[in-house]
C-alpha atoms as a printed R data frame, in Angstrom:
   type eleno elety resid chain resno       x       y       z
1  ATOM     1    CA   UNK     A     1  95.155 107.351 102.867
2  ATOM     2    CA   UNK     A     2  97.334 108.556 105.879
3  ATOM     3    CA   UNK     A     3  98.797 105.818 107.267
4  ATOM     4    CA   UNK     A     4 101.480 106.223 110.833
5  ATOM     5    CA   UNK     A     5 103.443 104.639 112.590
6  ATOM     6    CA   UNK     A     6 103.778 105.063 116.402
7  ATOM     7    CA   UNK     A     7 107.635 103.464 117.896
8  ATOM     8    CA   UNK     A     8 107.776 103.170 121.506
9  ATOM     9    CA   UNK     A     9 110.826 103.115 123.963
10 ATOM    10    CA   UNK     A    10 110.538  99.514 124.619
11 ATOM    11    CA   UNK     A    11 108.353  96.646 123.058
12 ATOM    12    CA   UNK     A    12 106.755  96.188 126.388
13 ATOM    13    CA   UNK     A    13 105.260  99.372 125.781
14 ATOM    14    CA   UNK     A    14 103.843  98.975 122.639
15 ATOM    15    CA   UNK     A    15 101.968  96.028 123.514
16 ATOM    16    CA   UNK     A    16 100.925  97.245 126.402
17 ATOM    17    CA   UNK     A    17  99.137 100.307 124.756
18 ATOM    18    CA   UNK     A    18  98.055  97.882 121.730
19 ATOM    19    CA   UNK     A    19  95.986  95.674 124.257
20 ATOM    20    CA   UNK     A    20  94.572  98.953 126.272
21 ATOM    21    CA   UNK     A    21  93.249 100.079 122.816
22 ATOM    22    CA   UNK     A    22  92.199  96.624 121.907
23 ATOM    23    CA   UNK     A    23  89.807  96.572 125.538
24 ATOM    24    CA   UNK     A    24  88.726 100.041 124.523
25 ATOM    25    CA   UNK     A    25  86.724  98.540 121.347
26 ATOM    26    CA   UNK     A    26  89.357 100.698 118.554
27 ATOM    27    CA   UNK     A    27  89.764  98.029 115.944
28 ATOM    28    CA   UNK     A    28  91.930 100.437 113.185
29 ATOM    29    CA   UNK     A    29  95.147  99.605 114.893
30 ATOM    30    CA   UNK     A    30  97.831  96.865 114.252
31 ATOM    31    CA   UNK     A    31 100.896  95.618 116.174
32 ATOM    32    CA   UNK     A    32 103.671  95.081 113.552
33 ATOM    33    CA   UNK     A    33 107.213  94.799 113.673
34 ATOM    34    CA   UNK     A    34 109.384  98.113 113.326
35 ATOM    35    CA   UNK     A    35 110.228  98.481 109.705
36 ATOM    36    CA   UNK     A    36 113.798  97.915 108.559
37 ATOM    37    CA   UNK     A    37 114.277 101.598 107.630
38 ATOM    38    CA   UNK     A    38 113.051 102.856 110.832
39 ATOM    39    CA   UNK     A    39 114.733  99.656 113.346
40 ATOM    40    CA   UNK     A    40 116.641 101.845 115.314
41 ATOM    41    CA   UNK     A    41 114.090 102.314 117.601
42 ATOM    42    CA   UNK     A    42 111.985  99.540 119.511
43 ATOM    43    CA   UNK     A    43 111.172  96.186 118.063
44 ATOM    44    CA   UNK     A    44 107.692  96.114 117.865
45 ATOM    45    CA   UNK     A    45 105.415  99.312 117.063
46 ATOM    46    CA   UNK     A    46 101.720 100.547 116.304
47 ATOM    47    CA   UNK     A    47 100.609 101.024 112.692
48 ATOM    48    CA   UNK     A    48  97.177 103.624 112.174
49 ATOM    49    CA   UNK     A    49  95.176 105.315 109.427
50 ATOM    50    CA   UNK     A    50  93.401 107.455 112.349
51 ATOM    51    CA   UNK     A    51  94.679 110.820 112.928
52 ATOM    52    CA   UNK     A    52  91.625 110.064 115.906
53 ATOM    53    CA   UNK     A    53  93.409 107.194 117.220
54 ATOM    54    CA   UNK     A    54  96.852 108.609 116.723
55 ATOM    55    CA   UNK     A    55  95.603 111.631 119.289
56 ATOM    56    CA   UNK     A    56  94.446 108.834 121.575
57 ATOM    57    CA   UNK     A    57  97.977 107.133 121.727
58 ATOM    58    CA   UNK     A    58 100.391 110.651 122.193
59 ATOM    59    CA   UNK     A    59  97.643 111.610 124.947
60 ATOM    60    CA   UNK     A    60  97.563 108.733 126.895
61 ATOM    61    CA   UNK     A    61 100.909 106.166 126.712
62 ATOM    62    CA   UNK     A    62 103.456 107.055 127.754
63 ATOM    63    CA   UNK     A    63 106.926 105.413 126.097
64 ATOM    64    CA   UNK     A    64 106.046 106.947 123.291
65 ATOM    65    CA   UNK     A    65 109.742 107.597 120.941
66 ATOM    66    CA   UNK     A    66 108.462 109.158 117.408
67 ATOM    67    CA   UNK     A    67 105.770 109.088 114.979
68 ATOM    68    CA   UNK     A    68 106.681 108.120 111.460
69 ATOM    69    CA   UNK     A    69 104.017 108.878 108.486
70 ATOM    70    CA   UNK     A    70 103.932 106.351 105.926
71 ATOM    71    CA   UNK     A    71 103.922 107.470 102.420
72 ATOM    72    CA   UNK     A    72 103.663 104.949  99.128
73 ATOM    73    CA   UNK     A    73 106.224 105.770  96.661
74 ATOM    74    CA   UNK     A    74 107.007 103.883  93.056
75 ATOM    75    CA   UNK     A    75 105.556 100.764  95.048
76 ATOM    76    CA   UNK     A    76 108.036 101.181  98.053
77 ATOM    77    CA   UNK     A    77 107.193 102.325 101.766
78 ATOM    78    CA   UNK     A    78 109.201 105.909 102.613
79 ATOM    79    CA   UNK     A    79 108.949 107.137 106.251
80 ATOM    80    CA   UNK     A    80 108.748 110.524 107.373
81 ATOM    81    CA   UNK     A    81 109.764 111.401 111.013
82 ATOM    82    CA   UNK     A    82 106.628 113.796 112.233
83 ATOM    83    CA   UNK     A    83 107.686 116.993 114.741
């Protein structure tokens, strides 16, 4: 399963596109904090398993910084910047 993570420029941000998709009905989405690995960016972020819903965020919010995909290995997390 694909799983990505969407960092915005500020936390304000994040939340603010997290409720917006929240209104909109789109339930596959969670507001978690930034992972250690990654915490150079924004404090809070947007976690997804929907390439769908992942369209739906770069389209519309802006604040957007990267998108990170999540990959499992040997029981760890590893993130991979996305171009």
């Amino acid at each position: 399963m694909e799983v990505f993570i969407i960092t915005f420029q500020h936390g304000n941000y994040a939340l603010a596109a997290f409720n917006r998709l929240q209104e909109r009905g789109i339930k596959n989405v969670q507001l978690i904090q930034t992972p250690f690995s990654i915490k150079n960016e924004c404090d809070l972020c947007i976690k997804t398993n929907d390439r769908r819903t992942l369209n739906i965020i770069l389209n519309e919010f802006r604040g957007v910084s990267n998108v990170y995909s999540q990959i499992n290995r040997n029981g760890r997390n590893v993130y991979k910047l996305l171009p």
